[in-house]
C-alpha positions as a Markdown table, in Angstrom:
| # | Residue | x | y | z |
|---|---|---|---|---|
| 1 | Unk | 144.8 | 113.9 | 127.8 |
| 2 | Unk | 140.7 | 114.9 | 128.4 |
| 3 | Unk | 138.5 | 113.8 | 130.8 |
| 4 | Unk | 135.1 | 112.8 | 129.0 |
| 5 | Unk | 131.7 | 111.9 | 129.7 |
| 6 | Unk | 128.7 | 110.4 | 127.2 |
| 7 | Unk | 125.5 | 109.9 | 126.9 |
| 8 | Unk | 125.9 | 106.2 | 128.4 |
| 9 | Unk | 127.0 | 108.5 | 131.8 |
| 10 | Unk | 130.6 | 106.3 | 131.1 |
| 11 | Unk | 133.8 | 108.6 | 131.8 |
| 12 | Unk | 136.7 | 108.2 | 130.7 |
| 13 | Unk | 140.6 | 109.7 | 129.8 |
| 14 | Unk | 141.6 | 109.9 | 126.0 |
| 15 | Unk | 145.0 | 111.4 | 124.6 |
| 16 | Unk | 144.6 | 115.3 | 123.1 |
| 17 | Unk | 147.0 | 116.8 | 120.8 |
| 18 | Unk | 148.2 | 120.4 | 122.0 |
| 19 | Unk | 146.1 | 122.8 | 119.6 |
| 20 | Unk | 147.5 | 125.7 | 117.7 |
| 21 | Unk | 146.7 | 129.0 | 118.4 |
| 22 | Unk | 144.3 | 131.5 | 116.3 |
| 23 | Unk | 144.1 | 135.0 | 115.8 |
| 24 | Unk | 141.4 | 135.7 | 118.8 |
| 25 | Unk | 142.1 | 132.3 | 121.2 |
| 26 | Unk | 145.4 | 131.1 | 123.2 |
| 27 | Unk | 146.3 | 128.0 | 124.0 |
| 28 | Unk | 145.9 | 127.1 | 127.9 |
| 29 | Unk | 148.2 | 124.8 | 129.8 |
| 30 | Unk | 145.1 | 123.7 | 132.4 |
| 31 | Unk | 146.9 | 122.9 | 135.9 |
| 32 | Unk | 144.0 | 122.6 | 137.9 |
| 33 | Unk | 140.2 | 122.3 | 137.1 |
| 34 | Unk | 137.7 | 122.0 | 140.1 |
| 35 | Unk | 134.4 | 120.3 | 139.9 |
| 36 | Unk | 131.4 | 122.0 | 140.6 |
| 37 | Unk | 127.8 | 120.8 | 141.5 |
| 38 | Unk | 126.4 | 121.6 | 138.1 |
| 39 | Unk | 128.9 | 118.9 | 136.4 |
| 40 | Unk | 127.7 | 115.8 | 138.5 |
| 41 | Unk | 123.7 | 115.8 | 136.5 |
| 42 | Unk | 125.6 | 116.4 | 133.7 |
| 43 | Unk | 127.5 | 112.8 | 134.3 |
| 44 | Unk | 124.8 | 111.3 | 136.8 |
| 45 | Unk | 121.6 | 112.2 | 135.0 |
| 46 | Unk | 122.2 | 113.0 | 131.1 |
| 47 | Unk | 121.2 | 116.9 | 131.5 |
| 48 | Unk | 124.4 | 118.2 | 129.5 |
| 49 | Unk | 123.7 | 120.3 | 126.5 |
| 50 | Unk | 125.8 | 117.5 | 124.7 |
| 51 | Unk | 128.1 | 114.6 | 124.5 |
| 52 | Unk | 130.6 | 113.4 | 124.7 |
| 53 | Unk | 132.0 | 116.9 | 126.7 |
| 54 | Unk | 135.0 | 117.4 | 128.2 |
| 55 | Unk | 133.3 | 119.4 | 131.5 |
| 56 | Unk | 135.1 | 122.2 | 133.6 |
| 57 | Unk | 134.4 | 125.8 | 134.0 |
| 58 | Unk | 136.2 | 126.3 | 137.2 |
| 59 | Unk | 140.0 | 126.3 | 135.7 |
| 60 | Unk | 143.2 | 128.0 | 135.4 |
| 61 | Unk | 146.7 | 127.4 | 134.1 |
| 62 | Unk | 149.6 | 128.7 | 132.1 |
| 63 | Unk | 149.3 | 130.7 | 128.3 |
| 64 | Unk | 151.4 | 127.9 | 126.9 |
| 65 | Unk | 151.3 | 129.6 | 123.3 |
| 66 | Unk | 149.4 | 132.4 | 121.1 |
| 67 | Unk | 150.0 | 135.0 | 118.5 |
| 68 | Unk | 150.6 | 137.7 | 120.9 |
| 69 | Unk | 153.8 | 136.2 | 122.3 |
| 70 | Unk | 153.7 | 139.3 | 125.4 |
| 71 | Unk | 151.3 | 136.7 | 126.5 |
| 72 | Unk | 152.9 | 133.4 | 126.9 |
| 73 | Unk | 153.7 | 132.0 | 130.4 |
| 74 | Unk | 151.4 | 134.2 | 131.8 |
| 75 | Unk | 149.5 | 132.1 | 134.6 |
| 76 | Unk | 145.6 | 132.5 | 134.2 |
| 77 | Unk | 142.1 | 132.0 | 135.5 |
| 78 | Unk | 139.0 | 131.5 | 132.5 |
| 79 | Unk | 136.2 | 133.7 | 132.5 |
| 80 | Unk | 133.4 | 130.8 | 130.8 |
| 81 | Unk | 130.7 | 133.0 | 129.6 |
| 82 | Unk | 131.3 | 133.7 | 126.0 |
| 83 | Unk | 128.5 | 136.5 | 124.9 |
| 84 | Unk | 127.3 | 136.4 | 122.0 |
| 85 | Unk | 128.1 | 140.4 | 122.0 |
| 86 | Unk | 124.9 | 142.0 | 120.1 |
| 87 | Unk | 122.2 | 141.9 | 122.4 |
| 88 | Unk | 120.8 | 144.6 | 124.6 |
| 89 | Unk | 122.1 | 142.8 | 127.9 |
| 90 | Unk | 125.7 | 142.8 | 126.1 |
| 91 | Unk | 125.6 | 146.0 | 125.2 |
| 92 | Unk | 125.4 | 146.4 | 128.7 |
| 93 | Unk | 128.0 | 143.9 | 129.6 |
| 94 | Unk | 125.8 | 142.0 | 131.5 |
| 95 | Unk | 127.4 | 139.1 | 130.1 |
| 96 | Unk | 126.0 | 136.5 | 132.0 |
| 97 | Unk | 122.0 | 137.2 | 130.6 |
| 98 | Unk | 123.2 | 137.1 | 126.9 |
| 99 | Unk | 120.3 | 135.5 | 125.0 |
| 100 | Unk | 122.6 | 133.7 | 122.9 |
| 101 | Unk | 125.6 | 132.7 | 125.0 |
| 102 | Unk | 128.2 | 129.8 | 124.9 |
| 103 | Unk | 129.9 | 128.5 | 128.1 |
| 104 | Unk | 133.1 | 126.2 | 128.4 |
| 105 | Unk | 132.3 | 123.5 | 129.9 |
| 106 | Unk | 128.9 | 123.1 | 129.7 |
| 107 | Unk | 127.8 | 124.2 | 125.6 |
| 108 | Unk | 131.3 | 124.0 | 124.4 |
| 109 | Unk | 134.1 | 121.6 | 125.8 |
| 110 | Unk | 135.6 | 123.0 | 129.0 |
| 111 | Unk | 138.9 | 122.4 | 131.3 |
| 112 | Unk | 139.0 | 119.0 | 132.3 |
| 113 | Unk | 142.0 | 118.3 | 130.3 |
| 114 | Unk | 146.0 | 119.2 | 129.3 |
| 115 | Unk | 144.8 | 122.1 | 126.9 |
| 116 | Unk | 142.2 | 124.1 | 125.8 |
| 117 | Unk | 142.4 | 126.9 | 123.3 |
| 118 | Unk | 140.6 | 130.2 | 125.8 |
| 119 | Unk | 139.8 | 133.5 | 123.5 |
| 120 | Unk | 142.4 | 135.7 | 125.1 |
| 121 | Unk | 139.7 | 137.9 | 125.8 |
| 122 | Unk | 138.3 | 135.5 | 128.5 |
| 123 | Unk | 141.9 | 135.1 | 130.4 |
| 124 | Unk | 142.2 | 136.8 | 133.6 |
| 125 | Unk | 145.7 | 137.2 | 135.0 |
| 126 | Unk | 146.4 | 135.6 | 138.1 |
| 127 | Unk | 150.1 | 137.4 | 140.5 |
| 128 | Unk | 152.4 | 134.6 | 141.6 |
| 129 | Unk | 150.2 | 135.0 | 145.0 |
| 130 | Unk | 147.1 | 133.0 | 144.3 |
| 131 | Unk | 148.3 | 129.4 | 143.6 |
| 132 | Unk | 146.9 | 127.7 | 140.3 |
| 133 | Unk | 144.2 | 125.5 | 142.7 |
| 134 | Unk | 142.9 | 129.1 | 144.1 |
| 135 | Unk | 142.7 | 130.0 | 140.6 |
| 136 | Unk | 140.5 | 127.5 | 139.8 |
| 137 | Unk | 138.6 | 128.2 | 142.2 |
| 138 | Unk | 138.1 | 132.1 | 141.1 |
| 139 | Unk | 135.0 | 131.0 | 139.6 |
| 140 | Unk | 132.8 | 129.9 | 142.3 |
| 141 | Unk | 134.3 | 132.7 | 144.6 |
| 142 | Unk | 133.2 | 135.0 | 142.0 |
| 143 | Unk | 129.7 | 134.1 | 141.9 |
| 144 | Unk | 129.6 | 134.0 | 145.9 |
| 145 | Unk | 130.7 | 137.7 | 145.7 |
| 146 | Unk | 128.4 | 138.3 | 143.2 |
| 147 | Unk | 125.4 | 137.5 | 145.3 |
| 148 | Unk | 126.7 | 138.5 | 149.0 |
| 149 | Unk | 127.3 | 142.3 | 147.8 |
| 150 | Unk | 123.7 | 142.5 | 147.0 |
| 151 | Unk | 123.1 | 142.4 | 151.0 |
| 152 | Unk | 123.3 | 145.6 | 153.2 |
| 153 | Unk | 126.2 | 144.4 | 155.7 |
| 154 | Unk | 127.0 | 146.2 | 158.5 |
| 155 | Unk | 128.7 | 145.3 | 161.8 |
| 156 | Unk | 125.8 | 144.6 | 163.4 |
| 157 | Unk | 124.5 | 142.4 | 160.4 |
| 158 | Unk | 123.7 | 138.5 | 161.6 |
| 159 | Unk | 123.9 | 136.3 | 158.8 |
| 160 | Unk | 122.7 | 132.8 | 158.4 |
| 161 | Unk | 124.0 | 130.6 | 155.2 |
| 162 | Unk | 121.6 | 127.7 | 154.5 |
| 163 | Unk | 124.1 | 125.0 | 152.7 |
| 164 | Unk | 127.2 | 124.0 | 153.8 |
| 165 | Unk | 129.1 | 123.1 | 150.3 |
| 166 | Unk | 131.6 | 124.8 | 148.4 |
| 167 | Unk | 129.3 | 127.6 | 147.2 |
| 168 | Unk | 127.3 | 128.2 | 151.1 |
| 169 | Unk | 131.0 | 128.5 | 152.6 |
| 170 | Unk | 132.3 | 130.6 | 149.9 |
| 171 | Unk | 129.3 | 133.1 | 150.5 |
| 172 | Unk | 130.3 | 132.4 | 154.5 |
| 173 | Unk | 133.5 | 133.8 | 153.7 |
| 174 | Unk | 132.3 | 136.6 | 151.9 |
| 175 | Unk | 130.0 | 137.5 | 154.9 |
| 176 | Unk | 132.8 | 137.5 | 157.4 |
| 177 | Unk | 134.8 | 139.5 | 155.2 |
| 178 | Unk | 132.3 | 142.4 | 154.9 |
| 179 | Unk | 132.3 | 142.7 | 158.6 |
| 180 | Unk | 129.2 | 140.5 | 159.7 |
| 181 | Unk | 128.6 | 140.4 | 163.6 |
| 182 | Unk | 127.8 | 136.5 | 163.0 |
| 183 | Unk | 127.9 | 133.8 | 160.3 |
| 184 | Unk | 125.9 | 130.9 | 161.0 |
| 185 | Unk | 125.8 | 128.1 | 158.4 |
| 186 | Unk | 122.7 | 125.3 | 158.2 |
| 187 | Unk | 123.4 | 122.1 | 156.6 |
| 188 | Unk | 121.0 | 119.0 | 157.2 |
| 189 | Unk | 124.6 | 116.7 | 156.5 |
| 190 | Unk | 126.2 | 116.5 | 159.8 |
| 191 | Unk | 129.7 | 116.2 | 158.2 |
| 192 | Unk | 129.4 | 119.6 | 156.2 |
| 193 | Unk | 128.1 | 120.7 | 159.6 |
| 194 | Unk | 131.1 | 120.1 | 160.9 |
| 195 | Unk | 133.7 | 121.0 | 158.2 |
| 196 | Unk | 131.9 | 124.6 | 158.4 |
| 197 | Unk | 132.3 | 124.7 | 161.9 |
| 198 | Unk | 135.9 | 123.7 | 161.3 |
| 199 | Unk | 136.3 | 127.0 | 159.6 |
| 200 | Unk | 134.9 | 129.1 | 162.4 |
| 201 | Unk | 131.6 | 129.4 | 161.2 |
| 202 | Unk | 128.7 | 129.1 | 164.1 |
| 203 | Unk | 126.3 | 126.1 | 163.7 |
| 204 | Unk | 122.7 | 128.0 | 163.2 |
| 205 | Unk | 120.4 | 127.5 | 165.8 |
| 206 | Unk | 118.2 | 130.1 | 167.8 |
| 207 | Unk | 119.8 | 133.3 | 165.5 |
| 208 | Unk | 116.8 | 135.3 | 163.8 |
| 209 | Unk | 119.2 | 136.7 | 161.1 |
| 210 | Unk | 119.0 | 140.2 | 159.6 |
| 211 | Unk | 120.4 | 138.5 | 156.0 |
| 212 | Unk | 120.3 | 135.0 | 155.0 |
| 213 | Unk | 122.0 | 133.4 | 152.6 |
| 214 | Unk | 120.0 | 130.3 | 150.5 |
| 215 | Unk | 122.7 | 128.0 | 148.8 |
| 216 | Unk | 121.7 | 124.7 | 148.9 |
| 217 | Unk | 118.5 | 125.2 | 146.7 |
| 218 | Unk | 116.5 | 122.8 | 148.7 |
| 219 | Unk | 112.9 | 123.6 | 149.0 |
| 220 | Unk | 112.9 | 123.0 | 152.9 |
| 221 | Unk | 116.2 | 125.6 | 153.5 |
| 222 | Unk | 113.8 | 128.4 | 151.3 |
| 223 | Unk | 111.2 | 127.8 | 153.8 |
| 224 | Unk | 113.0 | 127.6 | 156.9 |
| 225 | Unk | 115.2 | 130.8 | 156.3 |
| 226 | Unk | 111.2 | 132.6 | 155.6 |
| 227 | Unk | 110.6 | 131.7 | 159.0 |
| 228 | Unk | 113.7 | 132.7 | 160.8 |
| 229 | Unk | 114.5 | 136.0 | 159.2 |
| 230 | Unk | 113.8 | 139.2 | 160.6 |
| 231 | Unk | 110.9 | 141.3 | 159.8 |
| 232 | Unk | 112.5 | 143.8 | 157.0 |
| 233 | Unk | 115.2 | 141.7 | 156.5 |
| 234 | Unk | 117.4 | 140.8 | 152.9 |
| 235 | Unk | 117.1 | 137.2 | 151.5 |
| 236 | Unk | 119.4 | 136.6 | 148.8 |
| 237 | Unk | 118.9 | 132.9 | 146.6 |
| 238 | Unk | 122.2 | 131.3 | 144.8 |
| 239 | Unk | 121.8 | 127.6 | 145.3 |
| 240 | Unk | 120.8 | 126.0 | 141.8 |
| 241 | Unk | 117.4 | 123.9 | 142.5 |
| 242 | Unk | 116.9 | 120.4 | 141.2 |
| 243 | Unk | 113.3 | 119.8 | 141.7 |
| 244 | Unk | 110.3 | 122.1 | 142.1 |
| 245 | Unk | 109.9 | 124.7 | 144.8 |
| 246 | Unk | 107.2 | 125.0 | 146.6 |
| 247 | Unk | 106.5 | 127.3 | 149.3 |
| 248 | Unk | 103.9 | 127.1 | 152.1 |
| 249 | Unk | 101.0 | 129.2 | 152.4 |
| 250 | Unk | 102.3 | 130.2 | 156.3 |
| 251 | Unk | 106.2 | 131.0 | 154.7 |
| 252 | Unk | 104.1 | 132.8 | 151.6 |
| 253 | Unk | 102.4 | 135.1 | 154.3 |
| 254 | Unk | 106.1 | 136.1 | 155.7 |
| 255 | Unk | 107.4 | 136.8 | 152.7 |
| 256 | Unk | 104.5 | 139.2 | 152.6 |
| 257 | Unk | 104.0 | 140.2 | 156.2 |
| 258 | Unk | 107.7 | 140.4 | 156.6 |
| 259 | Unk | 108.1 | 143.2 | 153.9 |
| 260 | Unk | 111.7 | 141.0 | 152.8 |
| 261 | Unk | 113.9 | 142.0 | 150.3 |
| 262 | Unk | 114.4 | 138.9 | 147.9 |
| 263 | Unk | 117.4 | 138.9 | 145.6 |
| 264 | Unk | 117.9 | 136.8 | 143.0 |
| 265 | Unk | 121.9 | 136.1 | 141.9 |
| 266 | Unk | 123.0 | 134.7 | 139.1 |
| 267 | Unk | 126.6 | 133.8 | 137.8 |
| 268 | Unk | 128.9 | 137.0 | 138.2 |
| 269 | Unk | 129.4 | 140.3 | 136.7 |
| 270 | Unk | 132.8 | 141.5 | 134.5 |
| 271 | Unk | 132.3 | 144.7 | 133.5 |
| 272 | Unk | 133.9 | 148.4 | 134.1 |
| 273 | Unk | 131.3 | 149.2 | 136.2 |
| 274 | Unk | 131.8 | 145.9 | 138.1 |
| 275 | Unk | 134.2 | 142.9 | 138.2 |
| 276 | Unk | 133.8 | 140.5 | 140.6 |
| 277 | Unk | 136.6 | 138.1 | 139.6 |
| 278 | Unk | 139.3 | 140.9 | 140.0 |
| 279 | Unk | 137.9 | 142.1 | 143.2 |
| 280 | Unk | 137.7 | 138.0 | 144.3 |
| 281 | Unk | 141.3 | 137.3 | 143.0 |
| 282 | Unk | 142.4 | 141.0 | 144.8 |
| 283 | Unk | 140.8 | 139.2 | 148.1 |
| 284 | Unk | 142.4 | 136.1 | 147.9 |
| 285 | Unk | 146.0 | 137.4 | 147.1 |
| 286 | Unk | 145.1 | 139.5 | 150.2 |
| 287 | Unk | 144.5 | 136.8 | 152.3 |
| 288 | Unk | 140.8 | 137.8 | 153.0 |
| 289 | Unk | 139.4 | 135.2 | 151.7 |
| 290 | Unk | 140.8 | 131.6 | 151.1 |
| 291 | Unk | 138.7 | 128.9 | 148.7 |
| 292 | Unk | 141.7 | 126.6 | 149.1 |
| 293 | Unk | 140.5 | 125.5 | 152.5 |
| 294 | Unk | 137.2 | 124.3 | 150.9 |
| 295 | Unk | 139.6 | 121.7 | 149.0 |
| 296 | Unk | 139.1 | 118.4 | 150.2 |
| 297 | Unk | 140.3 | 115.9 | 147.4 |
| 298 | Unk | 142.8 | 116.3 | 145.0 |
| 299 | Unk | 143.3 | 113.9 | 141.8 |
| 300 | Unk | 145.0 | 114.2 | 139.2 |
| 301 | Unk | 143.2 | 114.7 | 136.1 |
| 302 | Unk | 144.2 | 111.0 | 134.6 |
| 303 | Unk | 142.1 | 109.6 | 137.7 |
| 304 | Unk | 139.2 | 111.5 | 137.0 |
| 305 | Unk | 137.6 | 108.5 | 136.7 |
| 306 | Unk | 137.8 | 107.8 | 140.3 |
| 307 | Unk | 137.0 | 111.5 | 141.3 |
| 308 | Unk | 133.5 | 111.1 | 140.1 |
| 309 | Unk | 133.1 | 107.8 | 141.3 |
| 310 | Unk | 133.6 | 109.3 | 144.7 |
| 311 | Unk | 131.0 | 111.7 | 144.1 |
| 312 | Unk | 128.7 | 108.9 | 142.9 |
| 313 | Unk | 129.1 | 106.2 | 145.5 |
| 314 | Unk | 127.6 | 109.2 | 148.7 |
| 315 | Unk | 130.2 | 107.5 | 151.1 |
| 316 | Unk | 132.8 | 109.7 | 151.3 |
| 317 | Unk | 132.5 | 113.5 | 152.8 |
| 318 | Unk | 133.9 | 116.2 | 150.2 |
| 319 | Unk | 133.6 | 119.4 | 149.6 |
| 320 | Unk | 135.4 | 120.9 | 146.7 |
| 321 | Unk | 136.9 | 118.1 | 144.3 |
| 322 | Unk | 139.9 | 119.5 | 142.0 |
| 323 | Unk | 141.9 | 117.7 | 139.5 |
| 324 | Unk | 145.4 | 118.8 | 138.5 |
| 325 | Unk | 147.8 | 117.9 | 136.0 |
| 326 | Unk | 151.3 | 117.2 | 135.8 |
């Protein structure tokens, strides 16, 4: 069974037949696949690279066959970038600016459904600790760590997290985990508000933060967390935007008069010199950090259909949306 989407934005479930395995790729039993915010203009507004695509780059499962039978019934999480291995950023193994990469679920069919052949060298192992939905979520928790270790935290380090969804709490999480003083989280939606809050997060409100976090990619949040942080203080950007930016010639000045460290983050490193999703799975099998919270809706993946029409009637509160499989 896959979950589908064409160019008519009409999803829907078709039957699969299990694949066979190659020399280089295993075949993956997907039991759960989360939904990020990148997939919904893919289904919403026609800006996939393709169609019809099966969607899904936050997955994990179970090595259900392959030619190296040492790895069958091993449980795993899916590294998505696949590097096109001969260009100076490879060589480097920064893997994620490859100048000719592919990408489950987004320029190749990804894990919204039963099976999926993974190259083996894109399975990370997963201990009995971190359940298969946590391993779904290894992903996003990945590229959280990715961009909160660029920040100088300290003790005394107050942080402020503009964006309250799955990848604004994620980045929460990794905040209180480096030993913030404070975590304050802005969301204009009330009920993400609250959900954060839930979690033990402070609402922001008169903080001037030494370190903000800008998930949401709104151009208001950019602006606002100018204004708020601290003179020398570290701004680091992670939320995907979806219209022009734009700042003002007042927040342009602070970005200037303030002397602020701005950081870019994209995606998440795997390399020997650095791998975030080892270091995230290590945190969450330690307890440190826990993405399953940030659930909110779980459907199995043969009523997919009705996940994403959740996401695209606005009525419901979510956060994260997972589907699992039987």
């Amino acid at each position: 069974m896959k979950l589908y989407v064409d160019s008519n934005a009409k999803i829907g479930v078709a039957p699969t037949e299990k694949p066979l395995p190659t020399d280089s790729e295993a075949v993956l039993r997907v039991k759960a696949c989360g939904i990020c915010g990148s997939d919904i203009p893919r289904v919403f507004a026609g800006k996939s690279y393709f169609y019809p695509i099966v969607l899904g780059h936050e997955f994990a499962g179970v090595v259900e066959d392959s030619k190296n039978p040492a790895l069958i019934g091993k449980r795993a999480c899916v590294f998505p970038i696949l590097p096109c291995g001969k260009c100076a950023f490879c060589a480097e193994e920064k893997w994620a600016n490859c100048v000719k990469y592919d990408y489950y679920g987004s320029r190749r069919d990804g894990g919204m459904q039963d099976y999926l052949l993974v190259k083996e060298e894109n399975l990370i192992f997963l201990p009995d600790s971190v359940s298969d939905a946590a391993g779904s979520m290894i992903e996003p928790t990945a590229v959280c760590l990715h961009a909160v270790k660029k920040l100088h935290i300290t003790p005394e380090t107050v942080v402020t997290v503009y964006g309250a969804g799955t990848i604004g709490l994620l980045s929460a999480m990794w905040a209180r985990a480096f030993g913030a003083k404070r975590v304050c989280v802005f969301d204009v939606d009330a009920d993400r508000l609250a959900f954060a809050v839930a979690l033990g997060f402070e609402a922001s409100g008169d903080e001037t933060p030494d370190a903000v976090i800008e998930a949401s990619g709104a151009p208001a949040a950019l602006n606002a967390a100018l204004e708020k942080v601290r003179a020398f203080g570290e701004l680091v950007i992670v939320g995907n935007a979806e219209r022009d930016v734009t700042l003002g010639q007042a927040n342009y000045s602070k970005l200037l008069r303030k002397q602020l460290t701005v950081y870019g983050s994209w995606n998440s490193d795997r390399s020997h010199a650095a791998d975030d999703w080892r270091d995230s799975i290590d945190a969450i099998a330690a307890g440190h950090i826990d993405p399953e919270q940030l659930i909110t809706h779980r459907f199995a993946l043969r009523d997919g259909v009705s996940a994403f029409a959740l996401i695209g009637d606005r009525k419901t509160f979510y956060n994260k949306i997972t589907l699992v499989t039987e």
